[in-house]
C-alpha positions, 0 to 999 in steps of 0.5 A: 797492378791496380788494386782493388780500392783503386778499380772500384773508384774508377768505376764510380766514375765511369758511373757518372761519365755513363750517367752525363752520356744519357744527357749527352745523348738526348740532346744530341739525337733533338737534331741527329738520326738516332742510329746515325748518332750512334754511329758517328759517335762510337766509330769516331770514338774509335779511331781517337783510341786507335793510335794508342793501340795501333801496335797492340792491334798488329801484335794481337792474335786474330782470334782475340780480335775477334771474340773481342768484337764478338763482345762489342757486337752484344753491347752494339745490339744493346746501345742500337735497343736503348737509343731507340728506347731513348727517342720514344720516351719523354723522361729519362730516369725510368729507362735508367732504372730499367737499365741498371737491373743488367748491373743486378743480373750480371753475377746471376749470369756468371754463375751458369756461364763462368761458374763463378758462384755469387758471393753470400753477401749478394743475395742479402743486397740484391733484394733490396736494390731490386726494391729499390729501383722498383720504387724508383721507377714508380711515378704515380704507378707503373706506365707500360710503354714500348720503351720499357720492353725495348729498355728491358731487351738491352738490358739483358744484353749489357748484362751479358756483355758485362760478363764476357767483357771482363772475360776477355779484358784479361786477355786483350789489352784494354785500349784495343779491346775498347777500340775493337767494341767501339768500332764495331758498335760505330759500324753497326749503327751505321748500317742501321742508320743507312737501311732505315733513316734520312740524314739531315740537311743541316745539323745545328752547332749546340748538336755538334757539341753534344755530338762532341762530349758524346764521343770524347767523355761518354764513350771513349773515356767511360768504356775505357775506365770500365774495361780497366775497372772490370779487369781490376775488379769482382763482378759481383762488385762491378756491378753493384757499384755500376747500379749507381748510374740511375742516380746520376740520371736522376740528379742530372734530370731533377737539375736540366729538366726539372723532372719531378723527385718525389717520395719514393724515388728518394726512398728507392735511391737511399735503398740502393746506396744502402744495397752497395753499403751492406754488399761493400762492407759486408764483403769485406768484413768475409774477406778478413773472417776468411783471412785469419781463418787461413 
């Protein structure tokens, strides 16, 4: 059994190999069709699982397979809005930003559907991390664009497909639930490239790399320590640690692009590591109170 200490730091890394994917995914989508990207990448991430849990697959319930594709269809529509979002806008940081508020969002979610009340702690750190991707998202005012409204729509759909993605990783094993989302996700891009896009001719080698470590480190190994971080561990803490990519976006942009860093989205970083501070230790300070009580 992994405990809890071990779940969250699988995510911070998941965190950071999401973080590496919105790299992974500019570069690569410079000389692919955007859906086609999308769905190269998530049908051959795929079918790198499905031999580790082919067995699973034959031994599953058909109805587990397919409310896990169900699930994979919520994240499919939220990757199809979020790539597009990615090739309308010039930087990357503010999209990142806008994401990660799914991550803030997903214990408000809980509560309606699973009835799982956020604990008290929350509400305390939820503030200040929504002031500060607030600020983080500031670059010498706020810039409406098509891309925030297309960012904002995926993002309430990742946050739905937190939660009934850590609903049913308790029941499907985490290497098929992962295959069946990631496949399905694959497909969905594919359909979209087919309708709407052109393929290329040629397709540049540096593409192909991207293309590469898309596949293998953004997608299969990053969704496959996610649903194993999830299984493991308290959404409310999931998501807060998850909040964390954003940074990773920014870190990576200031270095490979040179995207400028000023005051306040150093002040809005600082307010969101505060923000997981206060929600981590405070948690556990109320889960050892509660324990002497008992």
């Amino acid at each position: 059994m992994l405990s809890q200490r071990k779940a969250e730091l699988i995510l911070l890394l998941t965190t950071l190999l999401a973080g590496a994917g919105w790299v992974f995914s500019k570069e690569a989508i410079n000389g692919l069709p955007i859906f086609g990207f999308i769905g190269i990448r998530f049908v051959l991430a795929s079918l790198l699982l499905l031999p580790l849990c082919y067995k699973a697959l034959l031994k599953a319930n058909p109805k587990d397979i397919v409310k896990g594709s169900g699930v994979g269809l919520i994240l499919g529509c939220s990757i199809l809005l979020w790539i597009h979002a990615i090739s309308v806008s010039p930087t990357l940081g503010e999209g990142a930003f806008i994401m990660s508020l799914s991550m803030l969002i997903v214990p408000l979610i809980a509560w309606p559907l699973f009835k799982r009340r956020p604990p008290a702690i929350f509400w305390l750190s939820l503030p200040i991390a929504i002031f500060g991707l607030f600020l983080l998202s500031l670059s010498g005012g706020w810039q409406e664009s098509s891309s925030q409204i297309w960012y904002a729509i995926a993002s309430l759909l990742l946050a739905f497909h937190f939660n009934f993605n850590g609903k049913y990783s308790k029941r499907i094993p985490t290497l098929l639930l992962t295959c069946l989302q990631l496949f399905v996700i694959g497909i969905l891009g594919l359909i979209a490239s087919f309708l709407f896009e052109t393929i290329p001719p040629t397709v540049d080698t540096s593409i192909l790399i991207w293309l590469t470590l898309s596949i293998v480190l953004a997608t299969s190994l990053r969704y496959v320590l996610q649903t194993i971080g999830q299984k493991h561990c308290l959404p409310s803490i999931a998501s807060i640690i998850m909040i964390l990519e954003p940074l990773w976006v920014v870190i990576m942009s200031v270095i490979l692009y040179s995207e400028a860093m000023p005051i306040n989205k150093i002040i809005g970083g600082s307010l969101i590591l505060l923000s997981l501070l206060i929600f981590r230790v405070g948690g556990s300070f109320i889960a050892k109170r509660a324990e002497l009580k008992i």
